[in-house]
N, C-alpha and C positions, 0 to 999 in steps of 0.2 A: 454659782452656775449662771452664764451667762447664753441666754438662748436670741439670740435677734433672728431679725426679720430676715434680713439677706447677708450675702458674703461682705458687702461692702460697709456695712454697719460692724458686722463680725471682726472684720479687721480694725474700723477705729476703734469699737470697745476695746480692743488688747493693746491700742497703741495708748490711747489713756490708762489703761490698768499698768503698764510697763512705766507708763511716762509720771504715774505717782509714787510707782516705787523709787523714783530718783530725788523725791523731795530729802529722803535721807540721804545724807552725803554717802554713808558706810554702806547702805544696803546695793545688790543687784538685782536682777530679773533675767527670766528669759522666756520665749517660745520655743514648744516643741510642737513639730507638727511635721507631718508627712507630706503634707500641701504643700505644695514650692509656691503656685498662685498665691495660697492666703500669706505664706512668708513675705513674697513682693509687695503683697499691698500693705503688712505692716509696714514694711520698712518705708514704702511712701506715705502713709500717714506719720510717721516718727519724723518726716523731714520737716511739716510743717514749725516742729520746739527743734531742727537742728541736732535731732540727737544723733551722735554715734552709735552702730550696729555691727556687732561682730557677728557675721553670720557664717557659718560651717559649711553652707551648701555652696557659696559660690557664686556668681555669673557664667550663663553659659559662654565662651568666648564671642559666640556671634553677637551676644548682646553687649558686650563690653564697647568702652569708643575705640580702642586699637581693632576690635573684632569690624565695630559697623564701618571706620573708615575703610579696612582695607574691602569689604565689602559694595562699599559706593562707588572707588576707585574699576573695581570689576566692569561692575553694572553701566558706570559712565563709559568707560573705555570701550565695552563689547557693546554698547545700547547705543554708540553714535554722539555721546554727551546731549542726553535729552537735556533742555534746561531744568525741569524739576529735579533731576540725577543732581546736574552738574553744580545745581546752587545749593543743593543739600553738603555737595562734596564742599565747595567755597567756602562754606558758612560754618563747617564743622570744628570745632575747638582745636584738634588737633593740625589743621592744615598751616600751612607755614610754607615753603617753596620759596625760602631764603628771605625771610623777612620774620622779624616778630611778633607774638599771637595779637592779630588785628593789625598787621601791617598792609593789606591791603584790602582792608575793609570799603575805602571808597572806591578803588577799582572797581570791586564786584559788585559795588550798589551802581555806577555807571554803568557798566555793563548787562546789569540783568535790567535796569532802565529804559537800556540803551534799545537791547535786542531780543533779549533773554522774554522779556512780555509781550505778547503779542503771538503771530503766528513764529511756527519754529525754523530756527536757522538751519541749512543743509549740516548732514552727519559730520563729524568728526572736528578736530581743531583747525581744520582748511576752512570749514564752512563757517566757523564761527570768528574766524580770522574775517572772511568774505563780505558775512553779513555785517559788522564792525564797519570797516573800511568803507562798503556803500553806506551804511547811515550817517558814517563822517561826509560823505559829497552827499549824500542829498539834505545834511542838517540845514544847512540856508536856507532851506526852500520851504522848512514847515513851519505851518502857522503859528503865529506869536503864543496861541494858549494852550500848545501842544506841551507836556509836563515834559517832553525830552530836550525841547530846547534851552531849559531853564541847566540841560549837566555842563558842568563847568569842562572847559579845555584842559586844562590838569588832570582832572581827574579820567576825562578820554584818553588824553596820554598815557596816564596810569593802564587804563584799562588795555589798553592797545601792546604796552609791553608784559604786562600780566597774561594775555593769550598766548601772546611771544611765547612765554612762558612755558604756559602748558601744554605747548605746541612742543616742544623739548621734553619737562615731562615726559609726557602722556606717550613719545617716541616708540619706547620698548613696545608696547603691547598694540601701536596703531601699525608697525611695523607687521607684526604676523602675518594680517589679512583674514580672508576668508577659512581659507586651506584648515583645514584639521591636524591639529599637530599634539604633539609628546606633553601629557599633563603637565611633565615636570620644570619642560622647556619655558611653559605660560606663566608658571607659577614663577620662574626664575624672573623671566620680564616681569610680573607682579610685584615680586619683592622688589625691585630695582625702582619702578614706578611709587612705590609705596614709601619708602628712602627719602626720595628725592622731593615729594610733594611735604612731608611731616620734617624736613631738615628744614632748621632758621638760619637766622642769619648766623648763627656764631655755629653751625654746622653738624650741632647736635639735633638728629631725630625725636619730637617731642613726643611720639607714637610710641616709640620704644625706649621712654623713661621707664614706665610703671608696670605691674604685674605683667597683665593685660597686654603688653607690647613686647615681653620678653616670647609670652605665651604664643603669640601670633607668630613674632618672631621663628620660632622652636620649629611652625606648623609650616612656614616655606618651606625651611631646611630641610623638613621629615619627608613634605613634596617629593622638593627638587630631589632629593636624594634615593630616589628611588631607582634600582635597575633598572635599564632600558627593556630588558625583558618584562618585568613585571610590570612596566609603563601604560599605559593607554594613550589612546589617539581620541583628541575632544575636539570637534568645531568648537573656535572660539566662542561661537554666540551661546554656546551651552557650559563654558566653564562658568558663569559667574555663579549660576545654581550648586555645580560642580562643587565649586570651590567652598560655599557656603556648608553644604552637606559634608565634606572634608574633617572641618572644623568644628561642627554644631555640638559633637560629644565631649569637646575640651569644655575645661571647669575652670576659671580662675577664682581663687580662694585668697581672698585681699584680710588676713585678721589683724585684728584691731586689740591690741592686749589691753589695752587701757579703757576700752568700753564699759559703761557697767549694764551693759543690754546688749544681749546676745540672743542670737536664733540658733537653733538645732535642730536633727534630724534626730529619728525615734534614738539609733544607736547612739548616737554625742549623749545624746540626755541623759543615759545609764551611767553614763561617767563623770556627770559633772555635779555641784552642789551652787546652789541660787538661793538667796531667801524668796524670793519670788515665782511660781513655775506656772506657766500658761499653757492649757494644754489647747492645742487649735483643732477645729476643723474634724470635732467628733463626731460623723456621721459614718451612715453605714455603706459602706464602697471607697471612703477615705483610709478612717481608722476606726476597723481593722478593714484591711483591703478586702477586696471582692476575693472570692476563691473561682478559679479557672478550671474547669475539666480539661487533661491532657486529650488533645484529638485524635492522639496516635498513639500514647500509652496509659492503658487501663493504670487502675492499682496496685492490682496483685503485677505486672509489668512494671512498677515505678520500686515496689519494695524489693522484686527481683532482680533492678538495677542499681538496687542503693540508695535514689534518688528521693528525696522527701514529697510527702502527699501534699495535697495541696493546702489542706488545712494545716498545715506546720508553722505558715505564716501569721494567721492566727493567733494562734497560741502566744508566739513572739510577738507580735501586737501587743496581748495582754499582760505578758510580764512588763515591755515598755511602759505600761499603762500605769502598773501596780508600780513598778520602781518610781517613776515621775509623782506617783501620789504620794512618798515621802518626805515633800518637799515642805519649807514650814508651813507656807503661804501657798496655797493650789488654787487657781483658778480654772474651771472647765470652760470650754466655750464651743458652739456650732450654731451653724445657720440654718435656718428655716426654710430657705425656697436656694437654692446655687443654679444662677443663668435661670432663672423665672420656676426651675423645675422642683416641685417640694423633696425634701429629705426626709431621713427615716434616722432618727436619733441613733448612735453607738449604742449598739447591747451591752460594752462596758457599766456606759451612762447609765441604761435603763437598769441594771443589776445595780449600779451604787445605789441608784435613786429606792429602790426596792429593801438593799438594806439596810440603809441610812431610816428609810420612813416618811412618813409622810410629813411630819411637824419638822424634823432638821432639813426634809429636803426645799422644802417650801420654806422654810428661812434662808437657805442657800439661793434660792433664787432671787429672793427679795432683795439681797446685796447685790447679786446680779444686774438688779434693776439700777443701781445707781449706776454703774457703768454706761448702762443703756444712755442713761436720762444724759449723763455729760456728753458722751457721743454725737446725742442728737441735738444736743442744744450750741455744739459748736457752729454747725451752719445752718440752724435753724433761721428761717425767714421770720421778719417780725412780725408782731402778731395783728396789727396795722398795716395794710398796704397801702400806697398813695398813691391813687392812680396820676397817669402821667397825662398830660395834656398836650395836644399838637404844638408846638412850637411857634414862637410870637416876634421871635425878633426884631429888633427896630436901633438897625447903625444909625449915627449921626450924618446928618445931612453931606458932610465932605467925604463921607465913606461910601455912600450912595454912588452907583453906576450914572454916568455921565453920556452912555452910550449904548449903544444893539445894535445886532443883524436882525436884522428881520425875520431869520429863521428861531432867532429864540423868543421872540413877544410868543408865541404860542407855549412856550415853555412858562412864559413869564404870565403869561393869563389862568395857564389852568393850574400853576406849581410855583408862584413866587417864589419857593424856598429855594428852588433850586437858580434861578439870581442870584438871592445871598450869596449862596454856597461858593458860585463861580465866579459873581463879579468884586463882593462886597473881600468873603474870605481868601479868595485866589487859588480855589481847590481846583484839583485837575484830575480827574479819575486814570486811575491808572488798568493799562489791559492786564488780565489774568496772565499768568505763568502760561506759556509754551500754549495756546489758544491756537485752533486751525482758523484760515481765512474767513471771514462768517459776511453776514450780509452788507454791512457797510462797506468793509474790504470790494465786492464783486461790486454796490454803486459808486465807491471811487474810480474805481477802474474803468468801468461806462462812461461813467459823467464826464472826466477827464480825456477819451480817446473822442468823443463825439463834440465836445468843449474845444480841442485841440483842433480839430478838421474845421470843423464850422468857424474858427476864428482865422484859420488858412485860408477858405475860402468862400469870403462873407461875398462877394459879389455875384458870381456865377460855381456853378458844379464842376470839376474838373472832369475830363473823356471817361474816366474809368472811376468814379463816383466812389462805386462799394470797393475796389481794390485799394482806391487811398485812403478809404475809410478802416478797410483792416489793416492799414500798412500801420495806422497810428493805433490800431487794438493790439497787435503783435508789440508794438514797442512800449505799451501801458502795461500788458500783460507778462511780461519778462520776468519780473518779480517770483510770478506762478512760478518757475521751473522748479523748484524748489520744493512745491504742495503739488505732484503728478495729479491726484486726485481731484484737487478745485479744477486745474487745468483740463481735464477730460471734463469733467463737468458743465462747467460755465464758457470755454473756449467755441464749444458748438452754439449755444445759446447765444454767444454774441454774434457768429457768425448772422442766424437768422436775425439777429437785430440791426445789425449793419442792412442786410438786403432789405427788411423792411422799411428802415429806417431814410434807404438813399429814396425809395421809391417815393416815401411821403415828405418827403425834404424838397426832391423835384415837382413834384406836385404844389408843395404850399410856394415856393419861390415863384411859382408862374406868375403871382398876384401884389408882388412884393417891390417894394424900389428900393430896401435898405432892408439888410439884416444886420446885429450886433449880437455877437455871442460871449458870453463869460463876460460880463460888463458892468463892469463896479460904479456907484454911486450913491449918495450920501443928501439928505436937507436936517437942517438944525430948526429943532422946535425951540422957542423961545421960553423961559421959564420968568417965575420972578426973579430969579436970581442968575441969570446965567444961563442956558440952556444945551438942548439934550440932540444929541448924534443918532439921529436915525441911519444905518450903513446895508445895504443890499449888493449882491453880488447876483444879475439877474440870467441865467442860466441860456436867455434869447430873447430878443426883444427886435420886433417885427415891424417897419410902416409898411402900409397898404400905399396902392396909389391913389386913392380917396386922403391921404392923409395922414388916417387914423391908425394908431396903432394897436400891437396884439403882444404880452406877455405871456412867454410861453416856459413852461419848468419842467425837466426832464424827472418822471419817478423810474427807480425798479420797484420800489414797493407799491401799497396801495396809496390811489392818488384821493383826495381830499374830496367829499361830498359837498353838492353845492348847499345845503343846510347849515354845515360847518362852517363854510366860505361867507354865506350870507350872516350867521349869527356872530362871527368874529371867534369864534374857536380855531379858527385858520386861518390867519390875517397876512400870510405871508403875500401870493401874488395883488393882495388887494393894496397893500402897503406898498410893496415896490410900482403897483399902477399909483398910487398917489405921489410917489419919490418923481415918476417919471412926470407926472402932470403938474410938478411943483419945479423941472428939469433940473429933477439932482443926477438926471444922467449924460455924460457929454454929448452933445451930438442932438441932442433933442433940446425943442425950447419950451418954453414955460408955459404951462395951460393947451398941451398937448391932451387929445381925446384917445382913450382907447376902447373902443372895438373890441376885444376879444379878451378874455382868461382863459387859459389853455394848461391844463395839464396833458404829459403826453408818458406814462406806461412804456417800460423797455423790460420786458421779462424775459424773452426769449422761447417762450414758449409756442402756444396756439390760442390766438395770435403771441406774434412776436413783440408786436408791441401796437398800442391804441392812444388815440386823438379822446381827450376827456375834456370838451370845455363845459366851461361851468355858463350854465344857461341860468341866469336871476329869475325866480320867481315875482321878485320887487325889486325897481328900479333897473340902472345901469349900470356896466361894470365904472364909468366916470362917477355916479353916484354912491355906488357899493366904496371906491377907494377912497370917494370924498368920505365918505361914513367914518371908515376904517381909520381914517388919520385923525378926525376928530373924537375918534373912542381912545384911538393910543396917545392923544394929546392930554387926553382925563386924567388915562393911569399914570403918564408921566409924573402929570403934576399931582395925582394922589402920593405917588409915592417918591416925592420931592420933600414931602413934609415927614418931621423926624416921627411923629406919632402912627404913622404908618406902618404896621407889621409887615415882614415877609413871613405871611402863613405859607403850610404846607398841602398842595395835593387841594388846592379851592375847587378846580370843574376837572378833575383824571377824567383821562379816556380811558385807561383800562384799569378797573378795583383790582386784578389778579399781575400787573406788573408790577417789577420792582425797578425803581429806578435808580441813577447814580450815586442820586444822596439822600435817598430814602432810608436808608441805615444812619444817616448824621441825625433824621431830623426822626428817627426812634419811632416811623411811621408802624413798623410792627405791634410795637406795645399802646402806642394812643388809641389805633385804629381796634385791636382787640378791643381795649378797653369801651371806645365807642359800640363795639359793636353787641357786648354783654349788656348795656345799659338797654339798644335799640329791643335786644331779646325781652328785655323783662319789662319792658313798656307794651 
């Protein structure tokens, strides 16, 4: 007797009692159980030894892979090909569309690379055609560490005729449209679609080799073939459910003659002989089933229609029970808690255990227990944990970054690791699957239409200021038509940032004799060996007619405290004031003074947007950027030397984010672990 804690224990105890029965070459086993769940989970713990299962009950067909492709195939077609649909459909074993299994494997890694990440391309095979075609003309343009520039042109090829592709495909059922039509008519286009994508290259359907393909097969036909009378009318966006539910009471029944472990249902088991017999899942609402009061027919109504009581079942339970315990070998088995909720042992069970006594039954369990004990000791944790420790790396000196933007010394002050990660390793995070437009998305889009105007017209304003200001947010924002939603949302929001924006733009030019926008420049720090690429791309950069000038950097989000500014936790405009005073920027000369640090707010809200300069508590901002270069000339050269780690997460701004390579550097498990130690201190 084997009694565990839960269903999941209960199932590998029977897949080890099954899976000992096979050290004899000559002997077999089987389960009998009413459970189809606990049947599934043997049959997945038996995959771990590879074993064969002849099981009686089946797959439902939805579950089968002929059942889930032609399923995904639905879902994609009538869903617009979400990318999570559509790379599920890609990726699925049976796909083929005139190629052999994994014939366009790198297509669709290009592809979902490509577009597929990120926000989602418009509906259907046009849109994903559309969205393709623009990331090939704007590929030149992205930045060198962008993971997409790195897809090779073959394989964009590749991908490019692969939409081709399923742009033919996909025909039949993109054809329909909206309209509500004849179940039997969609199912025809289904089948046709479903053909066409599982056919290879030698023109055989790999869908419709096996059980499971003949059976799905069977289930078009039984469709389509229905009178027009007895037909229904389905909006398409409602067959894919349709369809599912169709099919969900088909059974494919794949047997295996040659297994020597089988599963059965209560009836199979009456019929068969095993030396091994497992009985599962003996609880009470299992086996014997729950008995149901008729709602609408008493008893004395059930015997005057012939119709068996409800306790009849029962009864058949119990002989099931007694036949299966004449087997040589019987093992019982039930779970203690199913889905957290405790059980109530089979009254079979409880009536053996009564006859049996209490000295045999309590020897029955202690055999029991060995099953237990191997169950648990296959993924038992060892009994020793080691805890992990933050992360120490230390590349050799020619592996080491040679170079920064200034927007990542902040990264690289408070998170060295993620340096490693980017410059050292060459990692490039990739966007999530089918992701809507999110924050960075709305300040590219800012930065670059207000980047775009102010480099038009660095000298004077033109007549109508805010109209050419939105003429370049209209042509930034294009992208949007695609996300209505960001577009209603954020489109108003720029509006008022434009209007604020021309007013304090007019306003700060009255004082100015040179503006420079979006304006790149670079000073090399000396090392002993060679030295290090300081690079700035400075978002405005301002003389006064005193001279002196003013950096200025556009936020949408929160702009920088001057505490932060002053203690070098945010060394970006102080860096680029030192880049400018050392004239690594064109246009300006060497031992230029600046006047002002300026952050400047574009939220679109109330206000639309706000003038944040950073006012020094101590010294000047000539002082704070002379500081700044000589703090980042330290770290340089600290971490010039090979004995220098890239620790992880040194001064976090936020304990509760997670950052891009905070999963590489197992920040979870250290930081846990720091943080039980800090408890018990």
């Amino acid at each position: 007797m084997i009694e565990a804690a839960n269903a999941d224990e209960e199932a590998l105890a029977i897949a080890v009692a099954l899976r000992e029965t096979l050290e004899d070459a000559h002997k077999t086993a089987a389960l009998a159980t009413p459970d189809r769940t606990l049947a599934r989970r043997v049959i997945a713990a038996l995959d771990r030894w590879d074993i064969a299962v002849d099981d009686s009950g089946g797959d439902a067909l939805t579950d089968t892979p002929a059942g889930r492709f032609a399923r995904l195939i639905a879902e994609a077609a009538f869903g617009g090909l979400p990318p999570v649909t559509l790379l599920a459909l890609l990726k699925h074993p049976l796909f083929r569309l005139g190629e052999r299994e994994g014939g366009h494997d790198r297509a669709v890694a290009a592809l979902e690379r490509a577009i597929l990440r990120g926000p989602r391309p418009r509906p259907g095979t046009a849109g994903i055609a559309d969205a393709l075609a623009r990331f090939r003309e704007e590929r030149p343009t992205l930045h060198r560490r962008d993971p997409r520039i790195l897809i090779r042109d073959a394989d964009l090829d590749a991908a490019t005729r692969l939409v081709a592709r399923l742009a033919t495909a996909f025909a039949p059922l993109e054809r329909l449209g909206p309209k509500a039509r004849r179940l039997g008519e969609i199912a025809t286009a289904h089948r046709a679609v479903f053909a066409d994508l599982a056919s290879g290259r030698d023109g055989d359907a790999a869908a419709l080799a096996g059980d499971d393909g003949a059976a799905i097969l069977t289930a078009f036909e039984e469709i389509a073939a229905r009178p027009a009378g007895d037909d229904v009318e389905v909006a398409p966006a409602d067959y894919p459910e349709l369809f599912a539910a169709a099919i969900a009471d088909r059974v494919v029944r794949r047997p295996d003659r040659h297994a020597r472990v089988r599963i059965f249902g209560l009836l199979e088991a009456r019929l068969q002989t095993v030396d091994r017999m497992v009985l599962g899942g003996l609880v009470e609402g299992t086996w014997p089933p729950e008995t149901r009061t008729d709602p609408w027919l008493s008893r004395p109504m059930r015997q005057e229609l012939g119709l068996d009581l409800p306790e009849r079942r029962i009864g058949l339970s119990a002989h099931d029970f007694a036949q299966a315990l004449g087997a040589r070998e019987v093992i019982l088995t039930r779970a203690a808690k199913i889905a957290g909720v405790p059980t109530v042992a089979s009254r079979f069970v409880q009536r053996l255990a009564a006859v049996a006594g209490q000295a045999a039954w309590a020897h029955a369990r202690a055999r029991g227990e060995r099953y237990l004990a191997w169950a648990r000791s296959l993924d038992a944790a060892p009994k020793t944990i080691e805890r992990i420790t933050a992360p120490q790396p230390r590349p050799p000196a020619h592996a080491r970054p040679t170079s920064i933007t200034v927007t990542e010394v902040e990264h690289w002050l408070r998170d060295p690791y993620t340096i490693y990660a980017k410059h050292v390793l060459r990692l490039a995070p990739l966007d999530a699957v089918d992701t809507p437009p999110g924050a960075r998305d709305r300040g590219n889009l800012i930065h670059d239409a207000i980047g775009d105007f102010s480099k038009l017209y660095p000298d004077r304003l033109p007549a109508d200021a805010r109209g050419e200001l939105i003429r370049f947010g209209r042509a930034h924002f294009t992208p949007l038509a695609d996300y209505p939603e960001a577009q209603a949302f954020w489109w108003p929001r720029f509006l008022r940032i434009a209007r604020w924006f021309v007013g304090w733009d007019a306003e700060r030019r009255a004082a100015l004799t040179r503006m420079q926008a979006e304006i790149g420049g670079s000073i090399d720090i000396p090392l002993k060996s060679g030295s290090f690429r300081l690079i700035a791309r400075a978002d405005r950069i301002e003389q006064r007619g005193d001279g002196h000038y003013a950096i200025v950097d556009y936020k949408t989000g929160q702009a920088r405290t001057e505490k932060q500014v002053r203690t070098g936790l945010a060394p970006q405009l102080t860096l680029e004031s030192a880049i400018l005073r050392q004239g690594g920027f064109a246009g300006v000369p060497a031992g230029a003074s600046i006047d002002e640090i300026l952050y400047v707010t574009l939220r679109g809200g109330e206000p639309a947007g706000e003038a944040c300069p950073i006012e020094f508590q101590e010294g000047t901002p000539d002082t704070q950027a002379d500081r700044a270069l000589a703090r980042f000339t330290m770290l340089v050269a600290r971490f010039a030397e090979e004995q220098e780690p890239f620790r992880s997460l040194v001064h976090p701004m936020w304990r509760a984010r997670y950052g891009d390579y905070d999963h590489l550097a197992r920040v979870k498990e250290w930081r846990a672990a720091e943080d039980d130690l800090g408890d018990a201190a």
